[in-house]
Backbone as CSV, one residue per row, in Angstrom:
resi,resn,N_x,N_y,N_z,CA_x,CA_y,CA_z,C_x,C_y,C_z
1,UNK,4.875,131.909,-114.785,5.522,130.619,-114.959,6.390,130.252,-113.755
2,UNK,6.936,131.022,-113.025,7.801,130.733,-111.947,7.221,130.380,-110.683
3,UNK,5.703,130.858,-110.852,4.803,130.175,-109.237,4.619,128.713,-109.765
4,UNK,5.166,128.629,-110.755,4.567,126.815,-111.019,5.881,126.054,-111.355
5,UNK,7.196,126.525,-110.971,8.165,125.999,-110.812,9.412,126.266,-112.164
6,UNK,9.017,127.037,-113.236,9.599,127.400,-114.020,10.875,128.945,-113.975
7,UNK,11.338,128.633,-114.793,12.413,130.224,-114.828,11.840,131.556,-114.859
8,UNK,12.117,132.345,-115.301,12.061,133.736,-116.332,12.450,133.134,-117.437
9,UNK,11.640,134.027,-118.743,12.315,134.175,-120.152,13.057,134.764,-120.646
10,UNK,13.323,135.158,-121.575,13.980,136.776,-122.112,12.766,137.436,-122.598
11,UNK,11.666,137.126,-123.099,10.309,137.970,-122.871,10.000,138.496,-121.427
12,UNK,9.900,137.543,-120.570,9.320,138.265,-119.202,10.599,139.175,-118.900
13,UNK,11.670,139.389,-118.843,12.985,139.901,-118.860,12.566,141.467,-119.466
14,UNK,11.964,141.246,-121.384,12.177,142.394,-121.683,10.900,142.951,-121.089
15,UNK,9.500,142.506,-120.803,8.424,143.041,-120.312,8.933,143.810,-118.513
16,UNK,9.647,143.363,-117.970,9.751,143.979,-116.483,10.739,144.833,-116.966
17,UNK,11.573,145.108,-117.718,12.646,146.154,-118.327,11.632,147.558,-118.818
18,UNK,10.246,147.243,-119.402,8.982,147.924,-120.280,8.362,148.733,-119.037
19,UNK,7.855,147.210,-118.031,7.390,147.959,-117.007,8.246,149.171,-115.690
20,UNK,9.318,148.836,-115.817,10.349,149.833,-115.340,10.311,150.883,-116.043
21,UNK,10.171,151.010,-117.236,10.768,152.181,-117.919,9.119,152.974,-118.144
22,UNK,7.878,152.035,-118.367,6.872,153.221,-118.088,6.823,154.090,-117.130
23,UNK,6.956,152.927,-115.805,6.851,153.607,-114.830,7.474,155.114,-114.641
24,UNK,8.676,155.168,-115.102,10.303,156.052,-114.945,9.930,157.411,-115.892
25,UNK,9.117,156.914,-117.208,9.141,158.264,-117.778,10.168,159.167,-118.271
26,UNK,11.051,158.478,-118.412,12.644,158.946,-118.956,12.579,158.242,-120.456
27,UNK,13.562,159.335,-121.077,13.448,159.014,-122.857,14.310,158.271,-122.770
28,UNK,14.137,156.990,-123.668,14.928,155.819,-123.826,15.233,155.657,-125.537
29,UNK,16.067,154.789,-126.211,15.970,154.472,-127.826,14.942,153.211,-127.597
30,UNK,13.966,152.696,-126.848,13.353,151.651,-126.988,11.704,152.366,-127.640
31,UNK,11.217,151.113,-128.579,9.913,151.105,-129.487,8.976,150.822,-128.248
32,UNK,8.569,151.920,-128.085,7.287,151.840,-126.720,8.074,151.177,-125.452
33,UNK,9.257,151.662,-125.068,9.487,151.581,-124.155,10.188,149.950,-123.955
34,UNK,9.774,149.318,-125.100,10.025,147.559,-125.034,11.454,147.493,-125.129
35,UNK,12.490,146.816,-124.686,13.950,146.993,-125.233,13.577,145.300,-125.905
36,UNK,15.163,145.404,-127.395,15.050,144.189,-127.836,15.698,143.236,-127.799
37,UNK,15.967,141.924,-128.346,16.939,140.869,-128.408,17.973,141.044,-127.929
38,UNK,18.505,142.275,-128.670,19.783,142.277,-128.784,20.470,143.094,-127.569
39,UNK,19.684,144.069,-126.717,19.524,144.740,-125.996,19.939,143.839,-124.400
40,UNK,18.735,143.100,-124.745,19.023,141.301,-123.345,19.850,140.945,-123.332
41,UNK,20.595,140.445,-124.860,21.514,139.829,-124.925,22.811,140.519,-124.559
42,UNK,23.185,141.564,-125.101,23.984,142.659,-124.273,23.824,142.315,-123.004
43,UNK,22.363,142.644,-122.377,22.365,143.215,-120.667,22.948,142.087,-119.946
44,UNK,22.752,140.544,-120.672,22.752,140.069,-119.794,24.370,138.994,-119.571
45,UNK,25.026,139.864,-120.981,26.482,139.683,-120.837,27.403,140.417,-120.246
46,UNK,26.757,141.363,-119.562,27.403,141.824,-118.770,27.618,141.257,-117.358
47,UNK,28.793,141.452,-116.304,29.586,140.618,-115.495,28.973,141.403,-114.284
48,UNK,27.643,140.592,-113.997,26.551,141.043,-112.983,25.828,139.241,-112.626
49,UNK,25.401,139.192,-111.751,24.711,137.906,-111.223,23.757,137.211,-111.487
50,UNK,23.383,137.762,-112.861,22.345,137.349,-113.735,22.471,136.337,-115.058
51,UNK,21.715,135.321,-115.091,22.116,134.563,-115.955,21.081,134.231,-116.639
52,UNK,20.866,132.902,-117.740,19.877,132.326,-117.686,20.046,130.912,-117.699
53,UNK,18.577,130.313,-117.166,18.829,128.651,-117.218,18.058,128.032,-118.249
54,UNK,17.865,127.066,-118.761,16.723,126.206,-118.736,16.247,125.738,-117.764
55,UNK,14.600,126.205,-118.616,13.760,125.822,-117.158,13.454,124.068,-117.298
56,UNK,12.685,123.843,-116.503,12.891,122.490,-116.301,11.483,122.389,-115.044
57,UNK,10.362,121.932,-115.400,9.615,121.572,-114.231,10.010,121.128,-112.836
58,UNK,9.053,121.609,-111.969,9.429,121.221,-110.813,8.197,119.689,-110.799
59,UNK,8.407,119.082,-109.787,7.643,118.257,-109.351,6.208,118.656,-108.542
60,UNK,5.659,118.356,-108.384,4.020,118.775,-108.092,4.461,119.300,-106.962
61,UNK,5.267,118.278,-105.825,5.346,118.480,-104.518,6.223,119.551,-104.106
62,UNK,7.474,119.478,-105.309,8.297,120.634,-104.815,7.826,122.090,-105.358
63,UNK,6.720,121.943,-106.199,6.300,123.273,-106.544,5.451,124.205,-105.256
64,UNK,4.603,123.046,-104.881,3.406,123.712,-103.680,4.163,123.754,-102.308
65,UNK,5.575,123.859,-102.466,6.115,124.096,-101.048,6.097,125.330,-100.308
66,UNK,5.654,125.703,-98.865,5.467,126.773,-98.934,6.656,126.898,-97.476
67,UNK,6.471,128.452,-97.443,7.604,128.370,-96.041,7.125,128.195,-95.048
68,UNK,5.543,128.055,-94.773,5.055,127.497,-93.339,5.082,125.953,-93.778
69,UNK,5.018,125.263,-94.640,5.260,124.255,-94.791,6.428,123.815,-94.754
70,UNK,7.462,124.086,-94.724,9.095,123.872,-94.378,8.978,124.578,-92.853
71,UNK,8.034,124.913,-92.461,8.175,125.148,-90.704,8.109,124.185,-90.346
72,UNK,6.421,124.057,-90.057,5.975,122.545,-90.285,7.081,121.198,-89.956
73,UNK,7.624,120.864,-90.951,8.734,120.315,-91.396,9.725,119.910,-90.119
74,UNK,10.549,121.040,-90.086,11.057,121.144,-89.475,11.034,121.362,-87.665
């Protein structure tokens, strides 16, 4: 969702938390490794640089911007 101009979720959030922790192989209290709701909601009240937004489309043009295209540009 984010190559097309959108946020992260708290799903994609807990899935890259899943894929960290397969990878790691360390015993966790998470159900297959998945952490839950309440888990995010914790992580992400903690006083670190992480937040969340609403997402909100980008525009066609500002989505396909690329950084040779802001060379370009400029």
């Amino acid at each position: 969702m984010s190559k097309i101009g959108y946020g992260r979720t708290l799903q994609k959030l807990s899935q890259l938390v899943k894929k960290i922790l397969d990878e790691d192989n360390s015993s966790n209290p998470f159900t297959d490794n998945l952490p839950g709701r309440h888990w995010i909601e914790r992580f992400l009240g903690r006083p670190r640089n992480i937040s969340l937004r609403t997402g909100e489309a980008l525009g066609v043009e500002r989505a396909h911007v690329t950084a040779e295209k802001l060379d370009k540009w400029f």
